[in-house]
Wavefront OBJ file of the C-alpha trace (Angstrom):
o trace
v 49.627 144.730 157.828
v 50.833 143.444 161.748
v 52.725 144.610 163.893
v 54.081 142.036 166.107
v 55.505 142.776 169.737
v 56.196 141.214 172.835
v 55.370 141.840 176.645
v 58.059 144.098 178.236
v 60.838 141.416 178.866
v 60.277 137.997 176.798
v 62.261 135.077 176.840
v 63.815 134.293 173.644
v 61.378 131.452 173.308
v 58.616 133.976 172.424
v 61.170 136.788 170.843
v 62.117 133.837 168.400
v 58.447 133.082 167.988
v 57.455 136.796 167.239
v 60.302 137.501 164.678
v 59.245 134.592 162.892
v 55.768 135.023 163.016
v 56.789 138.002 161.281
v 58.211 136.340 158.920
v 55.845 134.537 157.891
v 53.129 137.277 158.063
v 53.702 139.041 154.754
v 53.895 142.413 155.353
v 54.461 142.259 158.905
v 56.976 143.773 161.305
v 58.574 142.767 164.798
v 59.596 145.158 167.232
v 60.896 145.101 170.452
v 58.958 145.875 172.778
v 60.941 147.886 175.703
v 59.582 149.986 178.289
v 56.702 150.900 175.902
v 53.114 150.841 177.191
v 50.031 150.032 175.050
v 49.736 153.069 174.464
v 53.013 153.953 172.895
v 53.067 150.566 171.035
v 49.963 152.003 169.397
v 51.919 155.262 168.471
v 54.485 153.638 166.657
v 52.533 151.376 164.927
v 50.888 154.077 163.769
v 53.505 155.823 163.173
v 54.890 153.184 160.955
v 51.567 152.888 159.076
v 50.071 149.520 160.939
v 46.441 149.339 161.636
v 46.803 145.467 163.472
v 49.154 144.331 166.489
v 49.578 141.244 167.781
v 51.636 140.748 171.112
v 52.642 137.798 172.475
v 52.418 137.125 176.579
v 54.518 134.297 178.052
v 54.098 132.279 181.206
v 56.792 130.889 182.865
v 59.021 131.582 179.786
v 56.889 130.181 177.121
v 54.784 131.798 174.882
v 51.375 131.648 176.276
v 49.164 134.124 173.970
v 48.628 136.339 171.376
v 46.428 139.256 172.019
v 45.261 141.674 168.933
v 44.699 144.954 168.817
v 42.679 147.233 166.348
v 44.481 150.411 165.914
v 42.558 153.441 164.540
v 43.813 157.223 163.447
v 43.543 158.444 167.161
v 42.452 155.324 169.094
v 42.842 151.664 169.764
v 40.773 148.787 170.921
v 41.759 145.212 172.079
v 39.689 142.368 169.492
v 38.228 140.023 171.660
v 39.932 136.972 170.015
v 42.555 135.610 171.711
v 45.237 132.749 170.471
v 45.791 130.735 174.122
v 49.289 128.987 172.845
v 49.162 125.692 174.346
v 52.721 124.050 172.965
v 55.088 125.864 170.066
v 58.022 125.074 168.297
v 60.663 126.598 165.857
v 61.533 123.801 163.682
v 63.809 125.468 161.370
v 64.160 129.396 161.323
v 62.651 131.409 158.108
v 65.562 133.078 156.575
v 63.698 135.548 154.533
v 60.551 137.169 154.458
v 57.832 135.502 152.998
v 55.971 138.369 150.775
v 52.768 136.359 149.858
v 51.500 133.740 151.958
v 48.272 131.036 151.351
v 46.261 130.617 154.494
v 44.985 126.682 154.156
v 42.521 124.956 156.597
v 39.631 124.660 158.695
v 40.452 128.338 160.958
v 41.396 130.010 158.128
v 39.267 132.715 157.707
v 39.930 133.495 161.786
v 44.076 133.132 160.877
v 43.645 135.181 158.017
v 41.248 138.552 159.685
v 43.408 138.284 163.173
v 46.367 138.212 161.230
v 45.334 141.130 159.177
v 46.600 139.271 155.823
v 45.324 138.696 152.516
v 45.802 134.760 150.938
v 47.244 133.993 147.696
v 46.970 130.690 145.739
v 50.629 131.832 143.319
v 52.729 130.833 146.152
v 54.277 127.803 148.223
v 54.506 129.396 151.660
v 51.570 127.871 153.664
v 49.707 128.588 156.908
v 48.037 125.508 157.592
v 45.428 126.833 160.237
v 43.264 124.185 161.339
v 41.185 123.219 164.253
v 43.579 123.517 166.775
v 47.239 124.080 164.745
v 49.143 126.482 163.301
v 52.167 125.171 161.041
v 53.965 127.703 158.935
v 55.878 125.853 155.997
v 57.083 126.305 152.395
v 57.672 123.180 150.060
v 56.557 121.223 152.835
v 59.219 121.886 155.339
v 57.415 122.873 158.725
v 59.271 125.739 160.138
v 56.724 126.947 162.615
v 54.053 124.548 164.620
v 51.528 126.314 167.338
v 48.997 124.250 169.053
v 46.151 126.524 169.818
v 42.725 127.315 170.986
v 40.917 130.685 170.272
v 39.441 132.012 173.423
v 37.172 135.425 173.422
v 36.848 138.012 176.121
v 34.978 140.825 177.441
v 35.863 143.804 176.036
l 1 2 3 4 5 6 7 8 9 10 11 12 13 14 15 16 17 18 19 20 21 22 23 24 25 26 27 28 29 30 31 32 33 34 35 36 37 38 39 40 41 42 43 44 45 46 47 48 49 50 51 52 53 54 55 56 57 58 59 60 61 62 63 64 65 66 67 68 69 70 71 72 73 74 75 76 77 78 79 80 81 82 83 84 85 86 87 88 89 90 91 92 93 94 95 96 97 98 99 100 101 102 103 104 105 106 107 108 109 110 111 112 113 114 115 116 117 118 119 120 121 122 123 124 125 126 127 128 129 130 131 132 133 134 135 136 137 138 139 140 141 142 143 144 145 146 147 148 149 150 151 152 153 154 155
């Protein structure tokens, strides 16, 4: 399960990219983000029973990265994966939820653990993760494209 949030004042570029992220991520939620720090993010995820969070960072109004976090019974820890969003688009906007999702592709093993999602072959809602792409579609209609790279960090 994800919890997907923002940094404090996104652009709707990277709100519209987060709620359908969330979307696509079975299981997942979007919330805004607000005046919360890390911290309190972490509260209400836990709160809401999420053990994952992904927040998205923008430069310069774009969506820039998505930065994970582990979050535990008491405590929380950044991963040291990071998604550094070089281009994304919103083809066509998911209408409702997907509830199972199958995670295709070169990276997807990396989609599926940072995403915090399980893969199942009984459905046509795709995540095509490959080297450096993320496309979200169902019956082939691309609703979501990402061009990526995975960076790492110190923790």
């Amino acid at each position: 399960m994800l919890l997907i949030s923002s940094s404090r004042k996104p652009s709707r570029k990277t709100r519209t990219l987060a709620r359908q992220l969330a979307k696509a991520v079975p299981h997942s939620r979007y919330i805004t983000r607000g005046k919360k720090n890390i911290d309190a993010l972490c509260s209400e995820a836990r709160r809401l029973g999420y053990s994952r969070i992904a927040i998205i960072y923008e430069k310069h109004g774009n969506p820039s990265q998505i930065h994970f976090i582990e979050n535990h019974v008491d405590s929380w820890e950044w991963l040291p994966e990071i998604i550094q969003i070089e281009h994304s688009s919103i083809n066509e906007k998911i209408k409702k939820a997907f509830e199972e999702i199958k995670v295709l592709g070169e990276n997807k093993d990396k989609i599926t653990k940072l995403f915090n999602t399980e893969t199942s072959d009984e459905t046509e809602n795709v995540i095509e993760a490959e080297k450096n792409t993320i496309k979200v579609k169902k019956h082939k209609k691309e609703f979501v494209f990402i061009k990526y790279r995975i960076i790492k960090k110190e923790v």
